[in-house]
N, C-alpha and C positions, 0 to 999 in steps of 0.2 A: 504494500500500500504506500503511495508516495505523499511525501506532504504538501500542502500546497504551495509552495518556491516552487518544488517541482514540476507540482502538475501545470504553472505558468512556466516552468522554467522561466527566475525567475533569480536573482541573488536575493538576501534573505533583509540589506538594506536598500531594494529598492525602492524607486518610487512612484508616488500616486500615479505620474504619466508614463511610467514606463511600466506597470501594473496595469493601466487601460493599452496599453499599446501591445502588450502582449497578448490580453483579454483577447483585441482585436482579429489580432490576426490568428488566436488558436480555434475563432469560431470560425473565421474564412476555414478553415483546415475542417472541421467538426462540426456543420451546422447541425442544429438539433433536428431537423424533422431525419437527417440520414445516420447521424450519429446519437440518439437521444442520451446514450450513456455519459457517453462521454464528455459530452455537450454540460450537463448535470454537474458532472466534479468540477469541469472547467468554472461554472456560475458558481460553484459552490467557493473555490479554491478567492474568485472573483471578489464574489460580495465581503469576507473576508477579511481578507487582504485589505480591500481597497478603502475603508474604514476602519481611522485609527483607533478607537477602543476593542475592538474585535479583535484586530492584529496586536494590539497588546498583550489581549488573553491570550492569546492563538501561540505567541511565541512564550507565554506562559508556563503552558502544558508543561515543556522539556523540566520544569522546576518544580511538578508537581510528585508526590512519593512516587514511588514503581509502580506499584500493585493501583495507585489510579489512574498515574499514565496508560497505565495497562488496558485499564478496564476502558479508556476514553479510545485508545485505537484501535481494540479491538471490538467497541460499539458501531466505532464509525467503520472499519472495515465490513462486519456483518450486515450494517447498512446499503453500502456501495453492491454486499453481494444479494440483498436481497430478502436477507433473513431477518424483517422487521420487530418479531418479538425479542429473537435475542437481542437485539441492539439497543430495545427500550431496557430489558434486565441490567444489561452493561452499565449504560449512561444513567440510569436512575442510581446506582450505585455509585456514580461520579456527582450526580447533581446533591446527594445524602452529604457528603465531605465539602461538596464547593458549591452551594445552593444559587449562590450568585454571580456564578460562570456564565454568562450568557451566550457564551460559542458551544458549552456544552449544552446547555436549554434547548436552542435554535437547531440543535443535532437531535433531543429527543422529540420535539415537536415534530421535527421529520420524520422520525421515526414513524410515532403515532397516526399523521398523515397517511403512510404509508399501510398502515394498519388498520385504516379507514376507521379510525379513532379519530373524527374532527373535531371534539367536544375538548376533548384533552386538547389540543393543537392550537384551537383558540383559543382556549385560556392561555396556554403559555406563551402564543405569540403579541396577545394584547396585554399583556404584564410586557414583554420585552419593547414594544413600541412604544409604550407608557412610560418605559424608562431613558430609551436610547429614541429621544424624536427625533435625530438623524443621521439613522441608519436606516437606508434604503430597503439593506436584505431581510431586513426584520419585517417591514411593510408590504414589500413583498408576497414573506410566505402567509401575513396575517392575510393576503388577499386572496391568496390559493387557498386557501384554506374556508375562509367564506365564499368563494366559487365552489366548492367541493361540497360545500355545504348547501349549496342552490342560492347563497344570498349575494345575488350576483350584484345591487346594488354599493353595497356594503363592498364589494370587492373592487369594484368601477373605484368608487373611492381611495381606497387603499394603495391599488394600482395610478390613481393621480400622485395621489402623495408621493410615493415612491418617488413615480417621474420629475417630481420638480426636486428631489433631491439627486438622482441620478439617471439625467435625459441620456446618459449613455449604456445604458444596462439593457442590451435588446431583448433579456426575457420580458423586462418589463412591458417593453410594448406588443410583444407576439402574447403576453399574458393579459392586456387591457383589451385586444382586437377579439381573443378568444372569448370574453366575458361577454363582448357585446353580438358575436355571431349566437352563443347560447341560448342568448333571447330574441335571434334571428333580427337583430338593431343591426340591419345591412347598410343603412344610414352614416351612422357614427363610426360602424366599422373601418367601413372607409375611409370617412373624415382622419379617424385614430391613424390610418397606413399612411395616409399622405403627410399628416403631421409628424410622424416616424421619419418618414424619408426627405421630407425636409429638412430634418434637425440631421440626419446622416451625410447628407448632402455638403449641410453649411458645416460638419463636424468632421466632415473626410473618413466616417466609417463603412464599412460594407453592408448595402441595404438589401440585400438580394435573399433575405429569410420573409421581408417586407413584400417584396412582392411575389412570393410563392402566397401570400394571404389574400393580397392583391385580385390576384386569377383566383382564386377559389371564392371570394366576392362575387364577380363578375360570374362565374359557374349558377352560385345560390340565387343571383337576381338576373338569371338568361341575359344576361348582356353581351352577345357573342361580339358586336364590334367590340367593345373594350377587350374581351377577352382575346381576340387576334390581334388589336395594339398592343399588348401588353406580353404575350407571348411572344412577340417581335422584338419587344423592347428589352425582355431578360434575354432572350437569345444573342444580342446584338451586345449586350453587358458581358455575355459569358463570353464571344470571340473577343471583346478587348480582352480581357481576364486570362490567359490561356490555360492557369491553374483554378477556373473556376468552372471550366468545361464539363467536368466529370459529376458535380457534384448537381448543378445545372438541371444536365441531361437526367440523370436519378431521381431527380424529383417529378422533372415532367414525365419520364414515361411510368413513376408509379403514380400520379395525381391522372395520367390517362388513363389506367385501369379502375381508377375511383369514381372519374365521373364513367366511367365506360357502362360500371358495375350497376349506376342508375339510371342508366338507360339514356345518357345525351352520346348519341354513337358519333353524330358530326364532329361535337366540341373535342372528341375521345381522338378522332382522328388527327384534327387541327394538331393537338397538343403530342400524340405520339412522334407526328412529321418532324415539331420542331425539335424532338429530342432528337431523333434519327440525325437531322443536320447538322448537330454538335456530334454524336459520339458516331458516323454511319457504319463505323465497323464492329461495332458491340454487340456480340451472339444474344447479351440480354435483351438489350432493348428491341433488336429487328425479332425476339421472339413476341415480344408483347404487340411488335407493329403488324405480323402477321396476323395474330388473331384479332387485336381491332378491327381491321381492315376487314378481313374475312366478315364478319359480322355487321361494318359498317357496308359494306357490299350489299347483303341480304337487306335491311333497312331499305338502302337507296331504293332497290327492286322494288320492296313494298312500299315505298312512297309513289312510286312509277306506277305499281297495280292499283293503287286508289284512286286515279287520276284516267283510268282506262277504261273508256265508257263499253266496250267489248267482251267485260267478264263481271259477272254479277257481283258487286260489292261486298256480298256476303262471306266470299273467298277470301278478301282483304285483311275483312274483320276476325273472320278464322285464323288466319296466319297472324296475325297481330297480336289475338289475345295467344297462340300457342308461344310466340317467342316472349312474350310477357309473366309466364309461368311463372311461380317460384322453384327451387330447386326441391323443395320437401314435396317427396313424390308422395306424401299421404295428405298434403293441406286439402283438405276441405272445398274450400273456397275454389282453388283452382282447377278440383276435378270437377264439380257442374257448373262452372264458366267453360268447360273444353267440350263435354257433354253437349251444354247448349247451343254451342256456336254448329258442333256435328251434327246435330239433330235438326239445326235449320238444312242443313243438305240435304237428309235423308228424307223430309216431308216431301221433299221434290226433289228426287233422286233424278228423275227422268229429264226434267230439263237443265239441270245441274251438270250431266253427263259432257255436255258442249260447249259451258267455261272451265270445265277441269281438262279437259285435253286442249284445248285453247294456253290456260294454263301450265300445261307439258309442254308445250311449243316454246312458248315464250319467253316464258319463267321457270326454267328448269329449276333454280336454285330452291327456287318456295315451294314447290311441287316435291322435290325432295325433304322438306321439313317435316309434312306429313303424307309421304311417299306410300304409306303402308293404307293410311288411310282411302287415300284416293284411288288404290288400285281397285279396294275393294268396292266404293261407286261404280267404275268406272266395265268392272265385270259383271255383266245385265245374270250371272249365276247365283251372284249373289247378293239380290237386291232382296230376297225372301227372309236370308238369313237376316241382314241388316236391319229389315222392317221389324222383323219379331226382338230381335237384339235388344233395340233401340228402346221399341214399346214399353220389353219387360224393364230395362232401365229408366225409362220414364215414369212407370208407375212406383216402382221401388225409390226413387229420390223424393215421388211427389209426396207418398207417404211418409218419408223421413224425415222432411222439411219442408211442410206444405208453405211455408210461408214463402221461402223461393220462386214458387210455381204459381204466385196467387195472377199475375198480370198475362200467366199463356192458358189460362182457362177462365174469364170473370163467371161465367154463368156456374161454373160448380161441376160441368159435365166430365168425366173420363175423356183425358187429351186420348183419341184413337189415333196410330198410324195405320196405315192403309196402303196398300199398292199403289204405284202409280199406274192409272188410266190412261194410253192414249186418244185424245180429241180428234185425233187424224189418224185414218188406212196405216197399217204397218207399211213398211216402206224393207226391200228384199236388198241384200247385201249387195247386190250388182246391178240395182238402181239408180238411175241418176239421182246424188245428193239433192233433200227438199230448199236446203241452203243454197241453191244456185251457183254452187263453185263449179259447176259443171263434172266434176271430177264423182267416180260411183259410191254411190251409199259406204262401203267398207273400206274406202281408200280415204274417206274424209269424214263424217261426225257419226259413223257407224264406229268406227277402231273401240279397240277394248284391250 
């Protein structure tokens, strides 16, 4: 476990600007959304240091008996690895000898944080703001702490105070942006980023965690122009940068599988493309762009089948809700939304038969989604089985959830399915097609 000179690298009487200036640059190296770990001891090693009562105690320690030096690094190690109870056991046996350590407090508070103990955590962090009103990291955690607790108010605040004591501490502003996206304040979000990167700006530090917050703004409020200015604009930061390519690109192509994951395929692709342009030899990322792509493919298709006044709408809406599924092949909900949309075919199987091979023509890729389905329309052998199929599942859901089923029967009657009747002469395989393509019945909308 290294101590914090360390983990800034850092001599042990450095100073406040050369403390921020290393801050600086270990986060360019370590941004938190790719690094979170690491990211964590750096702010920690940061806040610290960079306040001189903290750093008093901190160099402290080394004076304190063995057996609590002990206990105090070996709290904060089990911390760093994870193991939140023991680290509160440790540090409360530190805080018993030295009650008014406040670098040891501000470690068990984390602790309990961590152990989703926020009750403990703000008490101890508003005893320690109470005492040290300027110390930023103290106000800080008191802010995470009432975010974690839902009092997102109270943390908007916290997280101000903070920043007018240290406008350079970029957790604090990625931790003020995140309070206000909580309560979906898309508004002030933004207001908060742009105020960030103005003060980075005029302060010459690296803003590029700022506008990964930025595009995910413009994501939550569909803003796609913004969101391809701004996409344009970190990419155009990361080629001045040449060491900030890598880290860059990492963020856009997993932020492309996130919005991918909620269904914006367009924005998924935008944002894939401009990682590919930064890193285009990276086996990861061109794996992620393949299967965007793959997928924003299908989409396009079906935006093009909605718009195609040649195949019954009803296929559109099939295929749409099928790619909309969730993945839990038992939900409920999604199996009589699939049900439903198939059993609008099946009532009229017969005229259906001449937008789904319409649909084989066209739209191979959609036709393959539910492939298995349509083969079975599309074989006039099996249009009996289908009917009875259908029925017995219709009556079996309606009884399960009659509420479901109250808008496809008002009068109360048993939904029948039925064969389909032809209105017109059967029509012989070696007939001229009744469609006028001139071409015979089995070589055009006879096929099966």
């Amino acid at each position: 476990m290294k101590d914090y000179y360390n983990i800034l690298n850092i001599a042990r009487n450095a100073t406040v600007a050369e403390i921020k200036k290393a801050y600086f640059s270990l986060v360019r190296a370590f941004p938190p959304d790719r690094h979170p770990d690491e990211f964590m001891k750096i702010r920690e090693a940061y806040e610290v240091l960079v306040d001189e009562n903290t750093r008093r105690q901190y160099d402290l320690v080394d004076s304190m008996p063995d057996i609590v030096k002990l206990y105090f690094k070996e709290g904060r190690n089990a911390l760093e690895e994870g193991d939140a109870e023991k680290a509160i056991q440790l540090l409360e046996r530190v805080v018993e000898v030295y009650p008014n350590f406040s670098v040891v407090n501000s470690l068990l508070g984390e602790a309990y944080l961590k152990n989703e103990n926020s009750v403990k955590a703000i008490r101890i962090f508003e005893e320690l703001v109470a005492q040290e009103k300027n110390n930023a990291g103290f106000a800080r955690q008191l802010a995470q702490s009432y975010a974690m607790r839902g009092w997102h108010k109270k943390a908007v605040k916290q997280f101000r105070r903070a920043l007018s004591l240290d406008e350079d501490n970029i957790s604090l502003w990625l931790g003020l942006v995140d309070c206000y996206l909580a309560v979906k304040d898309f508004k002030k979000a933004k207001e908060t980023v742009w105020e960030g990167l103005e003060v980075s700006n005029r302060k010459g530090w690296d803003n590029l965690e700022l506008y990964y917050h930025i595009i995910q703004i413009d994501i939550y409020t569909n803003d796609h122009i913004s969101l391809k200015k701004h996409l344009a604009e970190m990419k155009n930061k990361a080629i001045e940068k040449e060491e900030e390519k890598a880290n860059v690109a990492w963020f856009l192509a997993t932020l492309s599988q996130m919005i991918h994951s909620i269904g914006l395929y367009e924005e998924a692709a935008v944002t894939i493309d401009a990682a590919c342009a930064l890193l285009p030899d990276d086996k990861e990322i061109k794996t992620v762009k393949k299967e965007i792509d793959a997928k924003y493919s299908i989409f396009s298709e079906l935006k093009r089948l909605k718009e195609d006044p040649s195949i019954n709408r009803c296929l559109a809406e099939m295929l749409d809700c099928e790619l909309h599924l969730c993945d839990d092949k038992d939900c409920l909900d999604c199996k009589i939304e699939k049900f439903m949309c198939e059993m609008d075919i099946i009532v009229e199987i017969g005229p259906f038969r001449k937008d789904i091979l319409r649909l084989k023509d066209f739209y191979p890729e959609l036709y393959n989604i539910k492939k298995e389905f349509f083969d079975k329309v599309l074989n006039p052998k099996k249009e009996e089985y289908l009917l009875v199929t259908y029925a017995k599942l219709f009556n079996k859901y309606k009884k399960l959830y009659p509420e479901r089923f109250e808008s496809v029967d008002e009068d109360g009657e048993d939904y029948q399915l039925k064969p389909y009747k032809r209105s017109e002469p059967k029509v012989g395989r070696n007939d001229p097609c009744p469609c006028g393509s001139g071409k015979k019945y089995k070589k055009c909308c006879g096929r099966s």
